[in-house]
C-alpha positions in Angstrom: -9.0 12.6 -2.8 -6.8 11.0 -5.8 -7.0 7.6 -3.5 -10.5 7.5 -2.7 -11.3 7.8 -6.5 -8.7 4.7 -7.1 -11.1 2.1 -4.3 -13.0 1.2 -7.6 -10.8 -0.4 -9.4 -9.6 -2.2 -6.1 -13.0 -3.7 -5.6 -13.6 -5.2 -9.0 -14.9 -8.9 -9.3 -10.9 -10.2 -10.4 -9.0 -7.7 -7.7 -7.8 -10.3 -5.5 -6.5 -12.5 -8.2 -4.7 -9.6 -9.2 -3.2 -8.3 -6.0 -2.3 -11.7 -5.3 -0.4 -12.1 -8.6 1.2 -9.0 -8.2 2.6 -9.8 -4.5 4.0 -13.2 -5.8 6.0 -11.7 -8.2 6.7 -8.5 -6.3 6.5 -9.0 -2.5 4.7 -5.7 -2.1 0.7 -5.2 -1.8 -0.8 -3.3 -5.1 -4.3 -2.6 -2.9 -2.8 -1.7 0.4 -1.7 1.3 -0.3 -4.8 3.0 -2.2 -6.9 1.8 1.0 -5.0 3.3 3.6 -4.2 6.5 2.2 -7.7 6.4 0.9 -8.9 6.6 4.7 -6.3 8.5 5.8 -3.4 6.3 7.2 -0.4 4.9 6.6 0.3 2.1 4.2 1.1 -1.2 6.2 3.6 -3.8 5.3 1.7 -7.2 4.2 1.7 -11.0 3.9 0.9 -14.0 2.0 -1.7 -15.9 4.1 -2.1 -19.6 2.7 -4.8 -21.4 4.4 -6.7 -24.9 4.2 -10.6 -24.2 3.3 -12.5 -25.9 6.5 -14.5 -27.7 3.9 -13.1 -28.2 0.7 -9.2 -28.8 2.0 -7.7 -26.9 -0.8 -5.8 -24.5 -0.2 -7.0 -20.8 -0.3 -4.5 -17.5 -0.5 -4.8 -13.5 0.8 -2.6 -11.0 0.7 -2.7 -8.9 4.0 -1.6 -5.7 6.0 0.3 -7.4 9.3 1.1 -5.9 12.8 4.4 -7.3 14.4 4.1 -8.4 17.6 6.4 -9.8 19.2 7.6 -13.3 17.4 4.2 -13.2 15.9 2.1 -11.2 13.1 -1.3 -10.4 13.5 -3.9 -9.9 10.9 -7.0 -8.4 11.1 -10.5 -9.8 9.4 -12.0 -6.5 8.5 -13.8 -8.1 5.0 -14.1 -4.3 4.4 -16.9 -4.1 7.3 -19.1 -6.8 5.4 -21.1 -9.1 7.9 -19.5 -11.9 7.9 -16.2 -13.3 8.8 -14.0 -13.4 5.8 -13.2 -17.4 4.7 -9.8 -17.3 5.7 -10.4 -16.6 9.6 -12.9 -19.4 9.6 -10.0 -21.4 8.1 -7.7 -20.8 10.7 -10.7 -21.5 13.2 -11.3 -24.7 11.7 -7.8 -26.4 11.6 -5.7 -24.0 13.7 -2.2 -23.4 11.2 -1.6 -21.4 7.9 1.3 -20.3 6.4 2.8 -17.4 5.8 4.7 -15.5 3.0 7.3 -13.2 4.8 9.9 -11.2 3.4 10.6 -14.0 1.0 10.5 -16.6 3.5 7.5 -19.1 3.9 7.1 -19.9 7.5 4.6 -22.6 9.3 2.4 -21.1 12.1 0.1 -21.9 14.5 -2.7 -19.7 14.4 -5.5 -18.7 16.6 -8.4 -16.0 16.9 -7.5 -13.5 19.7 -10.1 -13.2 23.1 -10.5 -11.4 25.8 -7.6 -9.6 27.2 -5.4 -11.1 25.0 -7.9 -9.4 21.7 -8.5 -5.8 23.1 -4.3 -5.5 23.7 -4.1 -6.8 20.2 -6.5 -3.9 19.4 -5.4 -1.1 20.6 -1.8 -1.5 19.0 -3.4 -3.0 15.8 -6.1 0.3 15.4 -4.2 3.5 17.3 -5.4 6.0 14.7 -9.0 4.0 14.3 -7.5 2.3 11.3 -10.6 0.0 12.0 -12.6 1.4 13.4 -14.7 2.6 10.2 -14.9 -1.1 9.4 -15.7 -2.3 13.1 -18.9 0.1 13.1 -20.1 -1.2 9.6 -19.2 -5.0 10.5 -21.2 -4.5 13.7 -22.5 -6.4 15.8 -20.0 -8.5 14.0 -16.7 -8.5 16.2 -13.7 -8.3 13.6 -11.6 -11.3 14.7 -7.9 -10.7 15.3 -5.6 -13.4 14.0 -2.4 -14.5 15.5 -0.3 -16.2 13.5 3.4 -17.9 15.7 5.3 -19.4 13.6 6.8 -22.7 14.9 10.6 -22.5 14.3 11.9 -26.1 13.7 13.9 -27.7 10.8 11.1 -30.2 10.2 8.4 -27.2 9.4 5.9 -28.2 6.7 6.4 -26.3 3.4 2.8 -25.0 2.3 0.9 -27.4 -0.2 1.1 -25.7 -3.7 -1.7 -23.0 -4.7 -4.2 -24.3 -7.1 -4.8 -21.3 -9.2 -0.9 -20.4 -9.8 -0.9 -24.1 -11.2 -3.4 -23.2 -13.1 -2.3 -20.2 -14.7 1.8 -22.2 -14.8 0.3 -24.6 -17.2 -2.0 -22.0 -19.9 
């Protein structure tokens, strides 16, 4: 009950600027936990997604809960149930990379939307409990895209272009 009275202050206009802020300087999620335990579930460990807008080219940040598989995360475009995709997962349709904020350690990935076989395995180890499944019945017919994120291991990986807003704030 104490959680569920805390999701209002998480969905505030400014929130994600906040939660953001808060992981750069901490490397732990502020929101994650009120959510979760909100609905009932564990708290899940998070990253620092940086994408490239599909339109604009400037760069565009999210702070989310990851599953490991494998050599790869995965991330999960829930946008709280809303309609549409959330920006992000159209931006890693768009130009296929991001990068990722891990433990300290920016890593270069190739990224893709999970299908078919490949989605509903993804699914099943991403939402045992039903973590999603609240979010897939309010987002329906809207099918909540998985994200794979692989990151490409090589000595000559791109570091990620610098975030607008933290220059932004650096220079007030």
């Amino acid at each position: 009950y104490f959680y569920r009275r805390l999701i209002p202050l998480v969905m505030i206009p400014n929130a994600s600027v906040v939660e953001r802020l808060v992981f750069r300087l901490t490397g732990r999620s502020l929101f994650n936990p009120i959510m979760t335990r909100a609905g009932g579930f564990e708290p899940r460990p998070c990253l620092f997604l940086r994408t490239v807008h599909w339109k604009s080219g400037r760069t565009r940040d999210m702070v989310l809960p990851y599953l490991r598989d494998g050599d790869s995360y995965v991330v999960t475009g829930s946008l709280a149930g809303r309609p549409k995709d959330p920006v992000w997962a159209t931006n890693v349709r768009a130009h296929g990379f991001a990068w990722i904020r891990v433990e300290d350690r920016w890593l270069f990935c190739d990224a893709h939307v999970a299908k078919g076989d490949e989605r509903e395995a993804l699914w099943r180890r991403n939402s045992p409990k039903g973590e999603y499944e609240g979010y897939a019945r309010m987002a329906h017919p809207r099918i909540l895209p998985l994200v794979v994120l692989r990151p490409l291991h090589s000595e000559t990986a791109e570091r990620p272009p610098e975030d607008h807003a933290s220059q932004a704030i650096s220079t007030e």
